[in-house]
Predicted model as a PDB file, atoms N, CA, C, CB and O in Angstrom, pLDDT in the B-factor column:
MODEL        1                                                                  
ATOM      1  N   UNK A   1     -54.354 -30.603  23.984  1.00 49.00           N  
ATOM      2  CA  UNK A   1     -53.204 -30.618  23.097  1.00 49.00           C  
ATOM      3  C   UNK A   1     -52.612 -32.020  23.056  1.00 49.00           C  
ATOM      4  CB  UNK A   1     -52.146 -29.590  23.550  1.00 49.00           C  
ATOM      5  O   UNK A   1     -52.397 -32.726  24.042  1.00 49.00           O  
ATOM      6  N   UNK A   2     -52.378 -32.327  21.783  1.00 60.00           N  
ATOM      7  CA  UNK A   2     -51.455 -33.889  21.835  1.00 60.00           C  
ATOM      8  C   UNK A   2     -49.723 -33.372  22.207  1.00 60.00           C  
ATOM      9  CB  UNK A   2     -51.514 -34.908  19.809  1.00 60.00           C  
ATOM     10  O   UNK A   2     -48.913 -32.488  21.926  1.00 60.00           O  
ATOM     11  N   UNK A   3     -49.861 -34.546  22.979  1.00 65.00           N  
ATOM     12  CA  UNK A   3     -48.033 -34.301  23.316  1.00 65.00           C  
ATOM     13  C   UNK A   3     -48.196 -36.355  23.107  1.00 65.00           C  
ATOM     14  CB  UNK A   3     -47.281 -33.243  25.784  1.00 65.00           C  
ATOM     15  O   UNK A   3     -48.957 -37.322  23.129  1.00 65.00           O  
ATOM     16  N   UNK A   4     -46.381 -35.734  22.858  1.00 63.00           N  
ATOM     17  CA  UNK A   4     -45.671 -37.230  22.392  1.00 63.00           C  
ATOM     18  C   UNK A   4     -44.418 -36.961  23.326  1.00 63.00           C  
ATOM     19  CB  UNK A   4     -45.204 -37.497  20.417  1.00 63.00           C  
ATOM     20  O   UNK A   4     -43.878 -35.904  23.652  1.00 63.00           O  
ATOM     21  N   UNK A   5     -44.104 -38.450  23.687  1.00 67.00           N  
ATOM     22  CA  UNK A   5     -42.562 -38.490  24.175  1.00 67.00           C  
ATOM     23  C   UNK A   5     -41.440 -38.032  23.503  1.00 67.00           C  
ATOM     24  CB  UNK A   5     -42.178 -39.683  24.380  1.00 67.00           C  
ATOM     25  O   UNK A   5     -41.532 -38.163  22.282  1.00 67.00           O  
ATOM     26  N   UNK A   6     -40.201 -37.437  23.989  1.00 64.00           N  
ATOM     27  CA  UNK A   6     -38.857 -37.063  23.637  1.00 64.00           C  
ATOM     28  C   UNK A   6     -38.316 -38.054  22.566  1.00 64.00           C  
ATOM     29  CB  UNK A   6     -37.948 -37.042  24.910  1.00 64.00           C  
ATOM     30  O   UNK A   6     -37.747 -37.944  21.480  1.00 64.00           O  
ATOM     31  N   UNK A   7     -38.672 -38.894  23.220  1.00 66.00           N  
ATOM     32  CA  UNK A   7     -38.297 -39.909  21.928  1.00 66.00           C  
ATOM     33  C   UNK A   7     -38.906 -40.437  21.033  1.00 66.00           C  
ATOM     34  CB  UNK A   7     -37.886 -40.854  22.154  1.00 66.00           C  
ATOM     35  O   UNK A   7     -38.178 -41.000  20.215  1.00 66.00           O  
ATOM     36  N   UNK A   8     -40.210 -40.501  20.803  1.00 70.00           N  
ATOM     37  CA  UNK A   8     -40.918 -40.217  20.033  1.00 70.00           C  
ATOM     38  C   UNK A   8     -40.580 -39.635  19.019  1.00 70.00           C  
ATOM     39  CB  UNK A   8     -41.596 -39.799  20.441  1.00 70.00           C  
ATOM     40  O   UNK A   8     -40.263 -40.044  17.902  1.00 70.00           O  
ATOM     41  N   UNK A   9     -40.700 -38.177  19.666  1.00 64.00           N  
ATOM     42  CA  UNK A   9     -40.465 -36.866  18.537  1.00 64.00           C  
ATOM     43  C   UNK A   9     -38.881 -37.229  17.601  1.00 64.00           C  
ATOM     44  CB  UNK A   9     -40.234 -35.012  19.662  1.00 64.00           C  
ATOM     45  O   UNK A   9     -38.647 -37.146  16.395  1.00 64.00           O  
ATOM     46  N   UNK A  10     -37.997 -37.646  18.769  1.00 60.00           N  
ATOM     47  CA  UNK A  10     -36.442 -37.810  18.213  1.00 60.00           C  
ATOM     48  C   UNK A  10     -36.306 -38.894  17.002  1.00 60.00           C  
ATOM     49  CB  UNK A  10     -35.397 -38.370  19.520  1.00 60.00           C  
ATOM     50  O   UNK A  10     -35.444 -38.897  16.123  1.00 60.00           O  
ATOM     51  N   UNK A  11     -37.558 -39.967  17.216  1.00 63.00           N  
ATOM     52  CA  UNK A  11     -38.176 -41.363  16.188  1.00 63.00           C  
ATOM     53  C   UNK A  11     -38.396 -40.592  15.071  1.00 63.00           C  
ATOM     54  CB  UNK A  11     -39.778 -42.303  16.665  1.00 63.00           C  
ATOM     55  O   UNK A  11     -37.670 -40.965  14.150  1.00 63.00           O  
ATOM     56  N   UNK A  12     -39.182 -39.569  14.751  1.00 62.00           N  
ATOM     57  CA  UNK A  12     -39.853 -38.484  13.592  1.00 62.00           C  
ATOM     58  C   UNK A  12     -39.356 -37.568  12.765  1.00 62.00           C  
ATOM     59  CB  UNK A  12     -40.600 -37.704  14.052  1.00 62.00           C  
ATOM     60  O   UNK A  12     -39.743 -37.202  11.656  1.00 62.00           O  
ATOM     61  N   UNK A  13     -38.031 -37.080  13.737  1.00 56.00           N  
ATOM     62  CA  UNK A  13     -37.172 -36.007  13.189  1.00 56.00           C  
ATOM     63  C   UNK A  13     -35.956 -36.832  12.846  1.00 56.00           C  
ATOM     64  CB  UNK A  13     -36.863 -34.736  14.236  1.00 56.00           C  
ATOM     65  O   UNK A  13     -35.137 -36.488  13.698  1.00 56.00           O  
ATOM     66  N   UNK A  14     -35.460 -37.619  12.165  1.00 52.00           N  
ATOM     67  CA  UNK A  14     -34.042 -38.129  12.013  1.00 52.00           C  
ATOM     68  C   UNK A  14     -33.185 -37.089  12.103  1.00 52.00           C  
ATOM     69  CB  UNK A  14     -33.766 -38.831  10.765  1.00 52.00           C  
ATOM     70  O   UNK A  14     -32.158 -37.379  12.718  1.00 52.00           O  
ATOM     71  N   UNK A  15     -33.273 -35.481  11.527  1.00 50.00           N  
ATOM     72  CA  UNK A  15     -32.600 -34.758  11.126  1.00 50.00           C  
ATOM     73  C   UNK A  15     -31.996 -34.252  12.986  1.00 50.00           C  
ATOM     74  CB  UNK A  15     -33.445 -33.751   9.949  1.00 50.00           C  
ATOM     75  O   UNK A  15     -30.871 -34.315  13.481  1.00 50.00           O  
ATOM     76  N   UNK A  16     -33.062 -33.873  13.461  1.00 47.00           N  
ATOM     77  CA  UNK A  16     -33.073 -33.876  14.654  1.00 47.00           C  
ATOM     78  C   UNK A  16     -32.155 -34.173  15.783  1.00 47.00           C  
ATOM     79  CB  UNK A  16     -33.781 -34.364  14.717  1.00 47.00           C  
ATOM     80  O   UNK A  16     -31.452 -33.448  16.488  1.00 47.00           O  
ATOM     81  N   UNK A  17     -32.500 -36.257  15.725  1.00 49.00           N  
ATOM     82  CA  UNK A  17     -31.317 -36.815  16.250  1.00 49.00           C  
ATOM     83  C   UNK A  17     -29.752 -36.575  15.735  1.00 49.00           C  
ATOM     84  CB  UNK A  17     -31.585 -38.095  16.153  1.00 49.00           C  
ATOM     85  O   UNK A  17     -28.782 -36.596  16.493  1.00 49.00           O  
ATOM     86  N   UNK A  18     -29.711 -36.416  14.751  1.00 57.00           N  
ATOM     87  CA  UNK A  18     -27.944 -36.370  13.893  1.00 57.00           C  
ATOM     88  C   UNK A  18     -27.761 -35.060  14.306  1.00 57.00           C  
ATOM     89  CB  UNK A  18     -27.705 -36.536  11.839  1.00 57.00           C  
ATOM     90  O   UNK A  18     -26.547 -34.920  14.454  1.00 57.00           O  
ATOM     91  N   UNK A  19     -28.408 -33.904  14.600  1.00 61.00           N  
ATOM     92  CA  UNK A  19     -28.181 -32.802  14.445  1.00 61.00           C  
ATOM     93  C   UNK A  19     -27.142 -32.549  15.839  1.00 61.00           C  
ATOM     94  CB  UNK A  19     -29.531 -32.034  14.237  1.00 61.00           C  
ATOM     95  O   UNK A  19     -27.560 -33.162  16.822  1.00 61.00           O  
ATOM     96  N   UNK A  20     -25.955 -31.808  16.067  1.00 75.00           N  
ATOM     97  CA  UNK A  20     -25.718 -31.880  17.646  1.00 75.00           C  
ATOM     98  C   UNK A  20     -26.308 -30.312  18.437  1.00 75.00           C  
ATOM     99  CB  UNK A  20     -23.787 -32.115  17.924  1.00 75.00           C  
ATOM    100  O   UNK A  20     -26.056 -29.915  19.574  1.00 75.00           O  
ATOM    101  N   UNK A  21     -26.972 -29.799  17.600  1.00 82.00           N  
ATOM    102  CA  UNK A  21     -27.164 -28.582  18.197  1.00 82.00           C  
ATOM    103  C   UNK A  21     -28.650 -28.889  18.631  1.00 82.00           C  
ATOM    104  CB  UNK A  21     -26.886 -27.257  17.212  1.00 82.00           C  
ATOM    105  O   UNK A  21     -29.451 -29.351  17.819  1.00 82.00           O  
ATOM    106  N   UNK A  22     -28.961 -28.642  19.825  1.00 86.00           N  
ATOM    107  CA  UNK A  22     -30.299 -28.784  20.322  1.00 86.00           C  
ATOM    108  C   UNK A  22     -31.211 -27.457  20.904  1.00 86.00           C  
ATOM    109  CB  UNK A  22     -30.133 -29.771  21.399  1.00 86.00           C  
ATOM    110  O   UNK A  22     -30.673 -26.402  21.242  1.00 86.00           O  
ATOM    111  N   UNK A  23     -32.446 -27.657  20.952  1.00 88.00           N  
ATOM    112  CA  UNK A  23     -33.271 -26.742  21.363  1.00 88.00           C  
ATOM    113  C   UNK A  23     -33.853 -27.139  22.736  1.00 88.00           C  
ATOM    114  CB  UNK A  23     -34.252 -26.527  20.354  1.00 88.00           C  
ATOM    115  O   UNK A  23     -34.590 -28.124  22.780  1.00 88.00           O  
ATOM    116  N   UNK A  24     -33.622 -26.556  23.679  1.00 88.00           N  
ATOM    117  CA  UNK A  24     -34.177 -26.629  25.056  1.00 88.00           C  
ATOM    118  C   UNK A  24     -35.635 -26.414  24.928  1.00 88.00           C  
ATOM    119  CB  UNK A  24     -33.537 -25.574  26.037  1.00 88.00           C  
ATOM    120  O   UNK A  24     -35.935 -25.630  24.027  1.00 88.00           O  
ATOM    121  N   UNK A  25     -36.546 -26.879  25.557  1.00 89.00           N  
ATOM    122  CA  UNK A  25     -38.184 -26.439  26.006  1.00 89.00           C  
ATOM    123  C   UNK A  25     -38.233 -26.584  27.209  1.00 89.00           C  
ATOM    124  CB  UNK A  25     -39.436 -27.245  25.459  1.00 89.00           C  
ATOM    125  O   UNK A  25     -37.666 -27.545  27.728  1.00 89.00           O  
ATOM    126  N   UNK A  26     -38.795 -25.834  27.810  1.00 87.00           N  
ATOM    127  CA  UNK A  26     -38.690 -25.815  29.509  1.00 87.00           C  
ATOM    128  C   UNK A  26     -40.253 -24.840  29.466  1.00 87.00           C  
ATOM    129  CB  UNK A  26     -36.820 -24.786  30.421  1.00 87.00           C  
ATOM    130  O   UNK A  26     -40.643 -23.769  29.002  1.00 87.00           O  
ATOM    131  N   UNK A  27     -40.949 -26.317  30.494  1.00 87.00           N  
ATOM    132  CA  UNK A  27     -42.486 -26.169  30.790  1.00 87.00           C  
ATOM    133  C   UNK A  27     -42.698 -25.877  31.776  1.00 87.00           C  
ATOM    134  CB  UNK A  27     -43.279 -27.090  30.670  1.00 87.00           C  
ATOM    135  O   UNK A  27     -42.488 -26.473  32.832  1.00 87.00           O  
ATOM    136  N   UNK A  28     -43.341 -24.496  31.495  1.00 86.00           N  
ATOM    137  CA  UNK A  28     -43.478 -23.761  33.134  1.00 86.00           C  
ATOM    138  C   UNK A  28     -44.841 -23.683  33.248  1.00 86.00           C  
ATOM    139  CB  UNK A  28     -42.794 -22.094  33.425  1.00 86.00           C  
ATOM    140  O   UNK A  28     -45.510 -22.777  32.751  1.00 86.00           O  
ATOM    141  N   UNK A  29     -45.477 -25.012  34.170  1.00 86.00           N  
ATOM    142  CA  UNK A  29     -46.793 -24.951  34.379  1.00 86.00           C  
ATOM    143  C   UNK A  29     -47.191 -24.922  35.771  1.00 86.00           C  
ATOM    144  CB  UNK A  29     -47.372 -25.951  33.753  1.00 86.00           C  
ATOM    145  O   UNK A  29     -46.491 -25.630  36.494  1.00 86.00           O  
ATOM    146  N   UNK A  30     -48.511 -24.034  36.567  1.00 85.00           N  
ATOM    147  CA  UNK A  30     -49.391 -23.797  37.383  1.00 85.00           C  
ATOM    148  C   UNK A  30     -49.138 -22.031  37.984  1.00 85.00           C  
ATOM    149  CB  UNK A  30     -49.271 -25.045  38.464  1.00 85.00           C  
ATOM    150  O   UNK A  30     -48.974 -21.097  37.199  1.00 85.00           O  
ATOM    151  N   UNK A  31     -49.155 -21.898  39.276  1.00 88.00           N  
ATOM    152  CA  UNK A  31     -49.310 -20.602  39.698  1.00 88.00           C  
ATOM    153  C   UNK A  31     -47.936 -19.716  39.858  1.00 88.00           C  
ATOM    154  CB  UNK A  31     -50.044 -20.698  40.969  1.00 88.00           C  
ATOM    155  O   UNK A  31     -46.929 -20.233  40.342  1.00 88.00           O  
ATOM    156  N   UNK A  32     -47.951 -18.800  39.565  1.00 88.00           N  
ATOM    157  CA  UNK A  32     -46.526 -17.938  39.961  1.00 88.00           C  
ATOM    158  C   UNK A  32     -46.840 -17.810  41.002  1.00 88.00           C  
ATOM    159  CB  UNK A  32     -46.041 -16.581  39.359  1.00 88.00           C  
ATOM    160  O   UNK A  32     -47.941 -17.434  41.404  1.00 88.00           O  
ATOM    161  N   UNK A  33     -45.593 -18.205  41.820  1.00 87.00           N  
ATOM    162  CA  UNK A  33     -45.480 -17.654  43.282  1.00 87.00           C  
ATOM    163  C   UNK A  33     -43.863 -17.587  43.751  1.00 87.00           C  
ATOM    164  CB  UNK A  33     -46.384 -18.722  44.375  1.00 87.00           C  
ATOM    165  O   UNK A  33     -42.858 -17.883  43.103  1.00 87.00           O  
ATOM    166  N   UNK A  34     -43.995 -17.106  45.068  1.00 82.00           N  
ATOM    167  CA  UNK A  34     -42.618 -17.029  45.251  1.00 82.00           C  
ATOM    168  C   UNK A  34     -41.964 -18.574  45.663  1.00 82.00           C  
ATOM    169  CB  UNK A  34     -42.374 -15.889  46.402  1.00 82.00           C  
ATOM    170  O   UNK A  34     -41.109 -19.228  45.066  1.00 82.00           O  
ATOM    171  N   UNK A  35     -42.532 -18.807  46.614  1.00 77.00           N  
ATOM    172  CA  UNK A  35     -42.626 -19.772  47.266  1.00 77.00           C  
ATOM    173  C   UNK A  35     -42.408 -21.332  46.571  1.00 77.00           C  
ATOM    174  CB  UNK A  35     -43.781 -19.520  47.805  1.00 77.00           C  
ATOM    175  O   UNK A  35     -41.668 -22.181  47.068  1.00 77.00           O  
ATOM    176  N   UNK A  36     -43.325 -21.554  45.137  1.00 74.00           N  
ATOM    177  CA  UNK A  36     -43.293 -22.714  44.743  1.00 74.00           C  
ATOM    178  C   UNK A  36     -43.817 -22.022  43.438  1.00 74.00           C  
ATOM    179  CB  UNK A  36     -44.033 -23.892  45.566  1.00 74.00           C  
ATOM    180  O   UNK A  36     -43.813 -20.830  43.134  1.00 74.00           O  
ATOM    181  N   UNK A  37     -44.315 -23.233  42.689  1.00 77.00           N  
ATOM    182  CA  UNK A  37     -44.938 -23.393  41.831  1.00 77.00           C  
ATOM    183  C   UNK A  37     -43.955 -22.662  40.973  1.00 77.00           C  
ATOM    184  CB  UNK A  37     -46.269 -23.077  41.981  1.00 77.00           C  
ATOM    185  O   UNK A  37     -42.763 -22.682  41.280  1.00 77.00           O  
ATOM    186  N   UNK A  38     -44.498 -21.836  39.616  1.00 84.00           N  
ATOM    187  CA  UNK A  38     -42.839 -20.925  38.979  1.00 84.00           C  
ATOM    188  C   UNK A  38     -42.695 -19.914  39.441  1.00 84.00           C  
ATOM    189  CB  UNK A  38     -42.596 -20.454  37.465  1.00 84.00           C  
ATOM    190  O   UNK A  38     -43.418 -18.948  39.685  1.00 84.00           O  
ATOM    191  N   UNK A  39     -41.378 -20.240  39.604  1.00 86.00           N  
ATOM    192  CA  UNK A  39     -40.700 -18.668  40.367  1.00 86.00           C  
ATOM    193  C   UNK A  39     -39.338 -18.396  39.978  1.00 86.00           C  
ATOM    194  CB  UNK A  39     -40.574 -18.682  42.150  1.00 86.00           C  
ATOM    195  O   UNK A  39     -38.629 -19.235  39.421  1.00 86.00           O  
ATOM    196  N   UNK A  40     -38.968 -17.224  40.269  1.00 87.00           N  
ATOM    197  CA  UNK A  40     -37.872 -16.662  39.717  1.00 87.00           C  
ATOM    198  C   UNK A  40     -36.149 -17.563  40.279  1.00 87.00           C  
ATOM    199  CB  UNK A  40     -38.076 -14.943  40.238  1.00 87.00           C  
ATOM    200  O   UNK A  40     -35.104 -17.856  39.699  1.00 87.00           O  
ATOM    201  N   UNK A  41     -36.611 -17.695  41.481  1.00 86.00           N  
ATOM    202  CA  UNK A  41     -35.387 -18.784  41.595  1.00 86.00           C  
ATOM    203  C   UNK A  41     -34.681 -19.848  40.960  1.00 86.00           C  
ATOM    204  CB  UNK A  41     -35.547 -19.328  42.314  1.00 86.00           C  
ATOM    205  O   UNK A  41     -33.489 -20.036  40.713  1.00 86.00           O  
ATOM    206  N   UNK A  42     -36.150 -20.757  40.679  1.00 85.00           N  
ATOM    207  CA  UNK A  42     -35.754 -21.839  39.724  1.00 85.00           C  
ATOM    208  C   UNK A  42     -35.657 -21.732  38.157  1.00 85.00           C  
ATOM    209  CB  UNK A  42     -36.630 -22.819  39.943  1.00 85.00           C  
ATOM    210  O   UNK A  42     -34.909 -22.376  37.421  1.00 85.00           O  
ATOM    211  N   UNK A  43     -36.573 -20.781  37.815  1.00 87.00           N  
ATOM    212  CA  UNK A  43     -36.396 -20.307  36.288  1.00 87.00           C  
ATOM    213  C   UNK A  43     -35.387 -19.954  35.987  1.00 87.00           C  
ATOM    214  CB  UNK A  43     -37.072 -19.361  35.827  1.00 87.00           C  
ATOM    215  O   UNK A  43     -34.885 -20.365  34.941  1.00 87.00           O  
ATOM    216  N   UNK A  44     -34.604 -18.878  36.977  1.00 89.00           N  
ATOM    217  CA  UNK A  44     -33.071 -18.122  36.729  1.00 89.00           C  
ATOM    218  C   UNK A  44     -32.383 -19.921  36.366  1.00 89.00           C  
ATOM    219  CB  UNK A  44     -32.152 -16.944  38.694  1.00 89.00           C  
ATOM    220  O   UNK A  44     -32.397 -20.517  35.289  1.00 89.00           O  
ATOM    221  N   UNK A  45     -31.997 -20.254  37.326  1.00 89.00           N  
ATOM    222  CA  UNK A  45     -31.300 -21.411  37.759  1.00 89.00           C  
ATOM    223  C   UNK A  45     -31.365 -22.753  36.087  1.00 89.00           C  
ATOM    224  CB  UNK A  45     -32.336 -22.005  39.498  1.00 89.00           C  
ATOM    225  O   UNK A  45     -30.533 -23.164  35.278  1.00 89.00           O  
ATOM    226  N   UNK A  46     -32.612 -22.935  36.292  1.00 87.00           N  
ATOM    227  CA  UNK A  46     -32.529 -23.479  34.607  1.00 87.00           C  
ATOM    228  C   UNK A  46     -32.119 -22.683  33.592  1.00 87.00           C  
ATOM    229  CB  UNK A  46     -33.807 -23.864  34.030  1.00 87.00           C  
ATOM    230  O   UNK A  46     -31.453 -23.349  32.799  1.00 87.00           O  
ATOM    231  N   UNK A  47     -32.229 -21.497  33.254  1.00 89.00           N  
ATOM    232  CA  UNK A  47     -31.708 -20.840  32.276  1.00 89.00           C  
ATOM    233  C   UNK A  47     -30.549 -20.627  32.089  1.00 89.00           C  
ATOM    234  CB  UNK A  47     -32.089 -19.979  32.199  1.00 89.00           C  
ATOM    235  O   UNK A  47     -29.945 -20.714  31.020  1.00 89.00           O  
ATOM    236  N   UNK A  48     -30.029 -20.242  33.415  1.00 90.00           N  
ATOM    237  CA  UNK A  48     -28.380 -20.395  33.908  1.00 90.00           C  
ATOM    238  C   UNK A  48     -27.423 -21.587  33.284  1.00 90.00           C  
ATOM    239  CB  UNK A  48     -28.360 -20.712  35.585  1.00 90.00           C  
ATOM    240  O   UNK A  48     -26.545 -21.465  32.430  1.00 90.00           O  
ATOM    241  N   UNK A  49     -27.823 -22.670  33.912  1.00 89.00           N  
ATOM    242  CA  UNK A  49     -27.486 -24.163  33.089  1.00 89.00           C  
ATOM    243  C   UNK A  49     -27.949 -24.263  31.615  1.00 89.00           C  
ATOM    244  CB  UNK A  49     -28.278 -25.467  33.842  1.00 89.00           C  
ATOM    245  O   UNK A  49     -27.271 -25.005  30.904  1.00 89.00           O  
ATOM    246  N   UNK A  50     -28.947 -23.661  31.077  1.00 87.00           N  
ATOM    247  CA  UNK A  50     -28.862 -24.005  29.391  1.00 87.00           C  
ATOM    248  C   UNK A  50     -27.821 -23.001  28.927  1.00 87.00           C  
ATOM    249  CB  UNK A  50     -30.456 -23.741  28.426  1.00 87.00           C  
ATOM    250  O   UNK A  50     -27.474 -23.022  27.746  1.00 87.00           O  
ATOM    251  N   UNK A  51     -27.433 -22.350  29.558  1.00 89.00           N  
ATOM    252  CA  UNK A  51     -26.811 -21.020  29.010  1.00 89.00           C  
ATOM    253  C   UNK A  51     -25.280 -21.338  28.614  1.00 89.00           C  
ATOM    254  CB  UNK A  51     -26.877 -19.747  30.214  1.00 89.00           C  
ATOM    255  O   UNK A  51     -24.564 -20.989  27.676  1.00 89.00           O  
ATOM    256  N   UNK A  52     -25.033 -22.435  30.133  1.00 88.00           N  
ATOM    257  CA  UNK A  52     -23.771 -22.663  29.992  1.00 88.00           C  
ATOM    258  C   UNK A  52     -23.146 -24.011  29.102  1.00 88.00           C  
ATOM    259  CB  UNK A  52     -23.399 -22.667  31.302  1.00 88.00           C  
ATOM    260  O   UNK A  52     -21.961 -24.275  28.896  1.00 88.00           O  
ATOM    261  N   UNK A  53     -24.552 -24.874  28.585  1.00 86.00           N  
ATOM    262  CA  UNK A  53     -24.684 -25.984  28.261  1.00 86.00           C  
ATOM    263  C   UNK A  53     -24.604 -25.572  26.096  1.00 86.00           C  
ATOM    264  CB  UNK A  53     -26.281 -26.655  29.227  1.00 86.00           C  
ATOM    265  O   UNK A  53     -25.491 -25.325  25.280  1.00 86.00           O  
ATOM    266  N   UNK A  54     -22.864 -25.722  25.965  1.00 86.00           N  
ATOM    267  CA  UNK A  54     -22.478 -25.451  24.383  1.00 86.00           C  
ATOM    268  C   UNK A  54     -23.800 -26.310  23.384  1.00 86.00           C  
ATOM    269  CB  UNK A  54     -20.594 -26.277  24.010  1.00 86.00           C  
ATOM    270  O   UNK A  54     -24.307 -25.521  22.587  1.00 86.00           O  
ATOM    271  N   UNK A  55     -24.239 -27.353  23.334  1.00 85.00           N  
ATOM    272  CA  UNK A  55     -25.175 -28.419  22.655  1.00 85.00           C  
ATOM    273  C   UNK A  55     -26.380 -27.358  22.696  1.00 85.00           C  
ATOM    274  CB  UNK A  55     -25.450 -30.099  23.575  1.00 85.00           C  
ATOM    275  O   UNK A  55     -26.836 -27.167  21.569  1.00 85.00           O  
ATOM    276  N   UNK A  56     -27.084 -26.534  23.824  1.00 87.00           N  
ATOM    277  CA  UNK A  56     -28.464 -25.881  23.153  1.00 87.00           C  
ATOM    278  C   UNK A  56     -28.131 -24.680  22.745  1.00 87.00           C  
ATOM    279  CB  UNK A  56     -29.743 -25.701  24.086  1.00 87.00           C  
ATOM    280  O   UNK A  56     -27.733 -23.847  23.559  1.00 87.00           O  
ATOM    281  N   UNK A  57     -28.260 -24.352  21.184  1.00 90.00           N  
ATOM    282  CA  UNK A  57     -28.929 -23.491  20.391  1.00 90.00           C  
ATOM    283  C   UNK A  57     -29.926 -22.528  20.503  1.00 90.00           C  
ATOM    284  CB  UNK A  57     -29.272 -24.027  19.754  1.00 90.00           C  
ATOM    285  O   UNK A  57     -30.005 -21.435  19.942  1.00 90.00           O  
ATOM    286  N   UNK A  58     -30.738 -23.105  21.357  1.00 90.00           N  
ATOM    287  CA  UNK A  58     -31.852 -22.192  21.180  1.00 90.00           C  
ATOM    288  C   UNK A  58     -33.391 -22.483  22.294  1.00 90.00           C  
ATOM    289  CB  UNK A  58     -32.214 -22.397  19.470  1.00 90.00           C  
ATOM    290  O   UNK A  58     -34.086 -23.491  22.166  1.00 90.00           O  
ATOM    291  N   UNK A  59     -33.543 -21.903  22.840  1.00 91.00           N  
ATOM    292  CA  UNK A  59     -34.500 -22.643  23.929  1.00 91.00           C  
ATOM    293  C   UNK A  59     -36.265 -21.840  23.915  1.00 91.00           C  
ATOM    294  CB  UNK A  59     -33.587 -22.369  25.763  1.00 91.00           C  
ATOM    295  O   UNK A  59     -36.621 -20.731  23.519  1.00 91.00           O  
ATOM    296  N   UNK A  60     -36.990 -22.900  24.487  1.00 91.00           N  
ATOM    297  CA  UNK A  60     -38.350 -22.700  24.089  1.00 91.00           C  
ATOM    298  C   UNK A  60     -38.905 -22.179  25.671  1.00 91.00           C  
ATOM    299  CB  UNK A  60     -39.128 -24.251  23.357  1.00 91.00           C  
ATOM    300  O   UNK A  60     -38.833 -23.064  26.523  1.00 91.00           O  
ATOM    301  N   UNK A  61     -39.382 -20.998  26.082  1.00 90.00           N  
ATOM    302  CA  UNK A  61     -40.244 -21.726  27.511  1.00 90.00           C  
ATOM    303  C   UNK A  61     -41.472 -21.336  27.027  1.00 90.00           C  
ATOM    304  CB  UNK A  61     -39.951 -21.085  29.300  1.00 90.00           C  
ATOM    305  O   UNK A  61     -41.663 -20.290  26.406  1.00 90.00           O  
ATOM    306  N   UNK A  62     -42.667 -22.512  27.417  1.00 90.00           N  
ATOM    307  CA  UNK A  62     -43.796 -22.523  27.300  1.00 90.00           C  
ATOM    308  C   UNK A  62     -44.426 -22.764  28.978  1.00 90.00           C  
ATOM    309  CB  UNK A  62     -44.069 -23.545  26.171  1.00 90.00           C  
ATOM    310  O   UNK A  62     -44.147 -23.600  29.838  1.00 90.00           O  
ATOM    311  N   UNK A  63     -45.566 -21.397  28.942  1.00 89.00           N  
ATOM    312  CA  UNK A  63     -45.614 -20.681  30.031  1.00 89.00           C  
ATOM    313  C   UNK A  63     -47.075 -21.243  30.027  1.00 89.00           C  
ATOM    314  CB  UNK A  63     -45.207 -19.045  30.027  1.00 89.00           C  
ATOM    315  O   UNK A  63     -47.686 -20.945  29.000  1.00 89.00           O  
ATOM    316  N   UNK A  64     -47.835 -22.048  31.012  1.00 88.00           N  
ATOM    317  CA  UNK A  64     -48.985 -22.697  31.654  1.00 88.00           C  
ATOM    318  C   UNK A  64     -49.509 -22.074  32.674  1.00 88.00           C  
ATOM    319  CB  UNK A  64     -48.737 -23.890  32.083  1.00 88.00           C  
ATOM    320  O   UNK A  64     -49.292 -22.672  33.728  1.00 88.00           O  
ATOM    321  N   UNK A  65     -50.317 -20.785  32.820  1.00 87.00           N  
ATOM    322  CA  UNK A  65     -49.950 -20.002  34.187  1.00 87.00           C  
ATOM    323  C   UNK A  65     -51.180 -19.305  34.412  1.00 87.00           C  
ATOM    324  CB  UNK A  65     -48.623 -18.906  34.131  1.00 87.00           C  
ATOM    325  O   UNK A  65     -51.286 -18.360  33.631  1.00 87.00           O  
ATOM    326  N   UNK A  66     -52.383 -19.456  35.385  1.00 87.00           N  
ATOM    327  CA  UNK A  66     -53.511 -18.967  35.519  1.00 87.00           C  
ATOM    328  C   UNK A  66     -52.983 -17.242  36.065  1.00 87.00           C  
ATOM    329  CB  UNK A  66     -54.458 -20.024  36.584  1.00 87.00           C  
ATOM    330  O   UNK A  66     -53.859 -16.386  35.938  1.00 87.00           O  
ATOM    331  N   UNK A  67     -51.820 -16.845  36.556  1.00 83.00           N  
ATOM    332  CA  UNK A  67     -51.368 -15.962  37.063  1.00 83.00           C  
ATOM    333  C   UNK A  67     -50.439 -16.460  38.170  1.00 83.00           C  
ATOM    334  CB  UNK A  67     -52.331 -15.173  37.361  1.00 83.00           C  
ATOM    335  O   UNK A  67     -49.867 -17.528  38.391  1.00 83.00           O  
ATOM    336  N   UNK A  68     -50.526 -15.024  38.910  1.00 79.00           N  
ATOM    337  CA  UNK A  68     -49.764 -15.650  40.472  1.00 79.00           C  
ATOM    338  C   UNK A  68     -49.479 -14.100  40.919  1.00 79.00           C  
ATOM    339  CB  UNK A  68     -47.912 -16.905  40.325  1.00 79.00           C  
ATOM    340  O   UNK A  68     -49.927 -13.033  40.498  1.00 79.00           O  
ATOM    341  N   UNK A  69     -48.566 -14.420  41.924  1.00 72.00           N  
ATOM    342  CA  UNK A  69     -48.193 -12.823  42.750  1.00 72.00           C  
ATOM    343  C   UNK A  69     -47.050 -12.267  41.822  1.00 72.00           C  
ATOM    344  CB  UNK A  69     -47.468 -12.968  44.663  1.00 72.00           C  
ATOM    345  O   UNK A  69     -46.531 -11.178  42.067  1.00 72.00           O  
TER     346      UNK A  69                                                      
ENDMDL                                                                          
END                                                                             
């Protein structure tokens, strides 16, 4: 997959940058576990903070995940 930098993308979208309402993406990549890798602790915990954060609109998670426990 091509990926580009944040700012990059923010270079492409003018509408984007002016806009103040933003879209969160939060990349949840390798094994579910408890322990490390994604887990429910830290996922809660980021979602928690976009939740409370007025500027995101609307949030993306894109899930990278061979499985896990």
């Amino acid at each position: 997959a091509n990926k580009i930098s944040h700012n990059e993308f923010s270079a492409r979208n003018t509408a984007y940058v002016k806009n103040k309402n933003k879209i969160a993406i939060i990349y949840a990549d390798g094994s579910i576990a408890s322990d490390g890798g994604i887990n429910a602790k830290t996922m809660t915990k980021i979602c928690k903070d976009l939740e409370t954060n007025n500027a995101v609109k609307a949030v993306v998670l894109r899930i990278n995940s061979p499985g896990g426990s």
